[in-house]
C-alpha positions in Angstrom: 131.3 -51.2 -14.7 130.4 -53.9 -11.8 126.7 -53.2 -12.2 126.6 -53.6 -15.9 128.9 -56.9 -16.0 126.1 -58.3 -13.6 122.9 -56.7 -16.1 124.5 -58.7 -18.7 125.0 -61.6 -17.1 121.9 -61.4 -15.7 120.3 -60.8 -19.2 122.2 -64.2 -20.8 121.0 -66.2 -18.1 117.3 -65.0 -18.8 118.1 -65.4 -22.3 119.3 -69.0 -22.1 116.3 -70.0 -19.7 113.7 -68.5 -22.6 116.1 -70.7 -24.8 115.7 -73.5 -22.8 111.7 -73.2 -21.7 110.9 -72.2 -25.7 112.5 -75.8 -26.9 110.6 -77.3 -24.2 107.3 -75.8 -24.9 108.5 -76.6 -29.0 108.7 -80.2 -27.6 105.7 -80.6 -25.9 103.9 -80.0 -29.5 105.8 -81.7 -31.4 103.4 -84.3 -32.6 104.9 -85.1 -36.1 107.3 -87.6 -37.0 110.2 -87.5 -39.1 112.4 -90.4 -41.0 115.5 -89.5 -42.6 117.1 -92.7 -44.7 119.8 -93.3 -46.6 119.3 -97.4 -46.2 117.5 -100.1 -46.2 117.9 -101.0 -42.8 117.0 -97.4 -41.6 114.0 -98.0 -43.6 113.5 -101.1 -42.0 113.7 -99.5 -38.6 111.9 -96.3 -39.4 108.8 -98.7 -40.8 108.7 -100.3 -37.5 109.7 -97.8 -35.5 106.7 -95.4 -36.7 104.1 -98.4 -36.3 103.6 -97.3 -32.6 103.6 -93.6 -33.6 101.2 -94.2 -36.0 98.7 -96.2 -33.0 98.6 -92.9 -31.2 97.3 -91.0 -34.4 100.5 -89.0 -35.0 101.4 -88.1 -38.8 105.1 -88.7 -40.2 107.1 -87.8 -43.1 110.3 -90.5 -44.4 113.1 -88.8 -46.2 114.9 -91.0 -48.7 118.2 -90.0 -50.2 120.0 -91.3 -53.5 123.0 -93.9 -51.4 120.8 -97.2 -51.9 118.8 -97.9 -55.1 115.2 -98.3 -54.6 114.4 -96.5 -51.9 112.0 -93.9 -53.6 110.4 -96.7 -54.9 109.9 -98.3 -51.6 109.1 -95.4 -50.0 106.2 -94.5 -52.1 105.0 -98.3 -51.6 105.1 -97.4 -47.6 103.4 -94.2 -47.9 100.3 -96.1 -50.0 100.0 -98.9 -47.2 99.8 -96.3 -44.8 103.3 -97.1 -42.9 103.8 -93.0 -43.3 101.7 -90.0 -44.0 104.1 -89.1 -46.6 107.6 -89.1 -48.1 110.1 -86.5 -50.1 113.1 -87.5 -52.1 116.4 -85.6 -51.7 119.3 -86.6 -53.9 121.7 -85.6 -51.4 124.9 -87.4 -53.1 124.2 -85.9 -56.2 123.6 -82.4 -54.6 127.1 -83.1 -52.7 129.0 -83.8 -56.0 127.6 -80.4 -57.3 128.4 -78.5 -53.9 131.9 -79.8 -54.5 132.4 -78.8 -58.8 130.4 -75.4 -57.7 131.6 -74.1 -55.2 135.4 -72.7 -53.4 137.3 -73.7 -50.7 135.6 -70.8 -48.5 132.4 -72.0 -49.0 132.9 -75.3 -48.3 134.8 -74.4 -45.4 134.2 -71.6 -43.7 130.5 -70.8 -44.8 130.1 -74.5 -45.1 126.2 -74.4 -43.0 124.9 -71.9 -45.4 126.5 -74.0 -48.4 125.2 -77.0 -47.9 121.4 -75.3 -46.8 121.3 -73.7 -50.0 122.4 -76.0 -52.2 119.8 -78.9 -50.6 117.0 -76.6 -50.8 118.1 -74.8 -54.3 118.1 -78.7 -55.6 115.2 -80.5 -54.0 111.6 -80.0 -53.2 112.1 -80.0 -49.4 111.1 -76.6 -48.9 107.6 -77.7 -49.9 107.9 -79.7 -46.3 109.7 -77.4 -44.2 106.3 -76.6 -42.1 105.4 -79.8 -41.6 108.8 -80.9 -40.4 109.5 -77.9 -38.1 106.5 -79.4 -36.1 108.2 -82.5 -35.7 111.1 -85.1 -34.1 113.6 -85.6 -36.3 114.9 -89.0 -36.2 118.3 -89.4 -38.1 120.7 -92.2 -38.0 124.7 -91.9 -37.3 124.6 -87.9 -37.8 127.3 -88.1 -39.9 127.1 -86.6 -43.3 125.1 -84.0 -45.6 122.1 -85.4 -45.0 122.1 -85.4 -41.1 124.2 -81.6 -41.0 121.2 -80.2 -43.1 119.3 -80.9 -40.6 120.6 -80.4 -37.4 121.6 -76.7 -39.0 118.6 -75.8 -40.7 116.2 -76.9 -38.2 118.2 -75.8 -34.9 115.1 -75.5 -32.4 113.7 -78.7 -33.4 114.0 -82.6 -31.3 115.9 -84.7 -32.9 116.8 -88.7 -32.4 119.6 -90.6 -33.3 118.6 -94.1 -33.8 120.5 -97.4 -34.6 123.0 -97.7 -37.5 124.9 -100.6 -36.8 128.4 -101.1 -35.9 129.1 -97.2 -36.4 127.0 -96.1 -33.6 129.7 -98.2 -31.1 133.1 -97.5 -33.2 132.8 -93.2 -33.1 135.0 -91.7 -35.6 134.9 -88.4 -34.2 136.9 -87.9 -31.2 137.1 -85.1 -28.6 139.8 -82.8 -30.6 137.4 -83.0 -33.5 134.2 -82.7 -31.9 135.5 -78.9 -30.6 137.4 -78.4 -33.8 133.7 -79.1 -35.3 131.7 -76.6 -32.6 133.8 -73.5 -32.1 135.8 -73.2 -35.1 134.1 -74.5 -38.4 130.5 -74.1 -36.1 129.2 -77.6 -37.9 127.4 -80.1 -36.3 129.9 -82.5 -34.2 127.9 -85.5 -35.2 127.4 -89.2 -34.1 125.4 -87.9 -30.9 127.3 -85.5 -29.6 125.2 -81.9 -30.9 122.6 -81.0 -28.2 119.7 -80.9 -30.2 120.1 -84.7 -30.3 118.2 -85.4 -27.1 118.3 -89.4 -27.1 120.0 -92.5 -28.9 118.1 -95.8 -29.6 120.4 -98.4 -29.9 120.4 -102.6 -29.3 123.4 -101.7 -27.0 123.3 -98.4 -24.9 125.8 -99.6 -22.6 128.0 -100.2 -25.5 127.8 -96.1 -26.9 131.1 -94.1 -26.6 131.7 -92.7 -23.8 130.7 -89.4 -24.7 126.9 -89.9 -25.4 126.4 -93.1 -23.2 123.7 -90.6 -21.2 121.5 -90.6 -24.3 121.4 -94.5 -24.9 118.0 -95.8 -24.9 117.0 -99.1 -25.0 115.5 -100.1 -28.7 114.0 -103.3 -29.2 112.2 -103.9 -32.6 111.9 -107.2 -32.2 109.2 -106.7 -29.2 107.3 -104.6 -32.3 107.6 -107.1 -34.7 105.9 -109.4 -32.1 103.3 -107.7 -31.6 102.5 -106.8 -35.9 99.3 -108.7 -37.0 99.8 -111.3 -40.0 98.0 -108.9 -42.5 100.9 -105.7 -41.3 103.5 -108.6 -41.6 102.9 -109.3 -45.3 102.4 -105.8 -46.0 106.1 -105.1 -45.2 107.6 -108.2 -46.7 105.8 -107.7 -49.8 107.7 -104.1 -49.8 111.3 -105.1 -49.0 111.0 -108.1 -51.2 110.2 -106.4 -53.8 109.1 -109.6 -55.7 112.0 -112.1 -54.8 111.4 -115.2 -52.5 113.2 -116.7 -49.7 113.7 -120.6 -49.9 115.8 -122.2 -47.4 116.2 -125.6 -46.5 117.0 -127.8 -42.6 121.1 -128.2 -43.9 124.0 -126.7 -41.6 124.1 -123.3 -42.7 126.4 -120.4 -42.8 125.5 -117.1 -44.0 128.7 -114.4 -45.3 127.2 -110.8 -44.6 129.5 -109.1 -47.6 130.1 -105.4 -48.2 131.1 -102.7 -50.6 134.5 -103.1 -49.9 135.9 -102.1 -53.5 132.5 -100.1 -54.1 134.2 -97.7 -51.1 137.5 -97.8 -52.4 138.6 -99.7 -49.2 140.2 -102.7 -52.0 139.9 -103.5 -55.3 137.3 -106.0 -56.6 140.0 -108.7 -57.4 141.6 -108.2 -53.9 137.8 -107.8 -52.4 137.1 -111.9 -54.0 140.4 -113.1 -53.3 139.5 -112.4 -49.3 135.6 -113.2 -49.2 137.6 -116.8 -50.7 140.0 -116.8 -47.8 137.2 -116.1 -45.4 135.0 -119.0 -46.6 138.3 -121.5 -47.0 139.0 -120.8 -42.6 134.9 -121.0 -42.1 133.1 -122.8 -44.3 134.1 -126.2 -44.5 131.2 -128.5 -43.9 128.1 -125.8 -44.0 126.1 -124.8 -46.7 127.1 -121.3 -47.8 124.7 -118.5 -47.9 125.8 -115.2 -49.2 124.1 -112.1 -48.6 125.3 -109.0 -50.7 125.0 -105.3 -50.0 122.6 -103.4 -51.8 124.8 -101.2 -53.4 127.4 -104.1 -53.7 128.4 -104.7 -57.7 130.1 -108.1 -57.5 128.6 -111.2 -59.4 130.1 -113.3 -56.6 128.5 -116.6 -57.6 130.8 -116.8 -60.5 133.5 -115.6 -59.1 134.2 -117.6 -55.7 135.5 -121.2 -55.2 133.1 -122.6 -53.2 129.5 -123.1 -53.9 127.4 -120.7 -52.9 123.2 -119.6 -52.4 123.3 -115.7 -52.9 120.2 -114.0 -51.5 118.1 -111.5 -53.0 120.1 -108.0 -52.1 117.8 -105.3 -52.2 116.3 -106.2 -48.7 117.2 -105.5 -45.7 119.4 -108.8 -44.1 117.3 -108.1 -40.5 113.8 -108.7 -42.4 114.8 -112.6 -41.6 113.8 -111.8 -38.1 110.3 -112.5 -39.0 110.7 -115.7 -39.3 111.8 -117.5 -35.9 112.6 -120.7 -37.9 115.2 -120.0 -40.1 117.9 -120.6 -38.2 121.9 -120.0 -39.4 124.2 -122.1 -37.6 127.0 -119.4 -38.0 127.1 -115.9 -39.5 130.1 -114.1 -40.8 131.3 -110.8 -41.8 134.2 -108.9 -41.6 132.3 -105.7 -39.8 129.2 -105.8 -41.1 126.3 -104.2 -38.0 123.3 -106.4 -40.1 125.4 -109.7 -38.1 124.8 -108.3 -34.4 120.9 -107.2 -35.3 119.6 -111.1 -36.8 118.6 -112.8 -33.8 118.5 -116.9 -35.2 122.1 -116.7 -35.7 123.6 -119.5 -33.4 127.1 -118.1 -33.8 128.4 -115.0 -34.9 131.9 -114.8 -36.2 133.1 -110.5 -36.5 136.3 -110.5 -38.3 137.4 -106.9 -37.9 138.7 -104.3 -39.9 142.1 -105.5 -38.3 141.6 -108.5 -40.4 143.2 -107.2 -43.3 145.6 -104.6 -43.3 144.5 -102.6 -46.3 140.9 -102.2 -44.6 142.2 -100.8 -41.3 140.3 -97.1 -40.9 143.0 -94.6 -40.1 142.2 -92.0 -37.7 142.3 -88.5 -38.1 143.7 -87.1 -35.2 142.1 -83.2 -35.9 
């Protein structure tokens, strides 16, 4: 009995170190590059991001989702000036409304891997890329969600990277109890960092990741790439995100609000949503002049709807785009937890409200 518990020990650790020394060899060819977006800011960062992977002669594929109108559009724009190889559209909110009217609490639950696999590849054309991308680093962002559990599950052996999301990446909704709950009993990915295929996060603030996955924060500083873009690459991307609008500002004291869909995400309502962007600009805003900058997916007509006067920017670009342009300068930016505040750099002072700021937006926790 002795002799055979230490053959099959003996077998799992040969087993774990072909395990370990297949990923490694996996990583070493790993040449491709994979995007996955559900934003216009991981589009943002993906577009710059893959600019140096692109110098090195190394192929890519971005992966747009249905969360932010445009993006297919925009992503087919990126793909003809050569910012990626290619790109593939999966309408994973869509798909996840179906899963949900189409399936039963077992499947959600207990089969919930196989579920969601067969359901993204039963209702998209990713199968079509599945060779390409199991050559390649997947780079998500958050790991949160359908879109980033697909992946981790149905490409196990592959590299994968979290990269910068905003304020989520430093406020982790998943704490220990769940993380395990996640691993050992519904065997799901744990998310925001924590699953081991996710070798590395690229953040603004690695010293400011949980706990947790602090070991995996990297350094990521896009602004060093945008330095470095010539004129021509520079026009090329604002004539993407632009999509046709035009940015006018003048020398006045300025303010910019950084709004959010607040009543969008059933957080408030849409009256209660105006009645505190009005508060907000009543304690702030006296004596600047007000620029408001709406989320893409945001439905409010605030210009007609708040007291003070306001210049409302073109919403579908990404807010961070103003970074290339060193000489428009706010003198104070605002938001209530908006991550777009921390990533513009000519902001002279940022003001972060809080979810605490309001009672009815406070998040509450799930303990398991």
């Amino acid at each position: 009995m002795l002799t055979n518990y230490f053959d099959l020990n003996s077998k799992h650790i040969k087993d774990i170190f072909a395990n370990w020394k297949e990923r490694k060899n996996k990583k070493e060819i790993m040449t491709n590059k994979v995007y996955v977006c559900g934003t216009l800011y991981h589009l943002y960062v993906s577009s710059l991001k893959n600019i140096e992977a692109q110098s090195q002669g190394i192929k890519s594929l971005l992966i747009v989702n249905d969360h932010t109108p445009n993006l297919p559009l925009m992503a087919r724009q990126l793909v003809e000036k050569n910012f990626f190889s290619d790109y593939c559209y999966i309408p994973f909110f869509a798909i996840r409304r179906k899963l949900r009217s189409e399936t039963n609490y077992i499947q959600r639950n207990f089969i919930r891997n196989k579920t969601i696999i067969k359901f993204v590849e039963n209702n998209s054309d990713i199968n079509k890329q599945s060779d390409f991308i199991r050559n390649s680093e997947i780079n998500l962002f958050y790991s949160l969600g359908m879109n980033s559990f697909y992946f981790l599950n149905r490409f196990k052996e592959n590299v994968f990277v979290q990269l910068e999301d905003g304020m989520r990446n430093y406020n982790p909704r998943v704490n220990n109890l769940k993380a395990l709950k996640r691993k050992f009993i519904l065997k799901t990915p744990q998310g925001e960092g924590r699953d081991e295929q996710i070798e590395r996060i690229e953040v603004k603030y690695p010293e400011k990741l949980p706990q947790a996955v602090r070991k995996k924060g990297v350094k990521l500083n896009l602004q060093n790439i945008i330095d470095k873009l010539s004129n021509n690459r520079k026009q090329e991307l604002l004539n993407i995100f632009f999509q046709g609008n035009t940015l006018s500002l003048n020398d006045n004291k300025k303010l910019i609000l950084i709004t959010q869909p607040l009543s969008e995400d059933n957080f408030i309502s849409e009256d209660y949503k105006i009645s505190l962007y009005n508060k907000i600009l009543n304690e702030h805003a006296s004596g600047y002049e007000i620029y408001l900058k709406a989320h893409p997916r945001e439905e409010t007509e605030y210009k007609d709807k708040l007291d003070k006067e306001i210049i409302e920017l073109p919403r579908n670009f990404p807010l961070e785009i103003l970074n290339f342009y060193p000489e428009i300068i706010f003198d104070k930016g605002i938001t209530i937890f908006s991550g777009a505040l921390n990533n513009l750099e000519n902001i002279k002072k940022r003001i972060f409200l809080g979810q605490d700021y309001d009672k009815k937006l406070v998040y509450r926790k799930r303990i398991f």
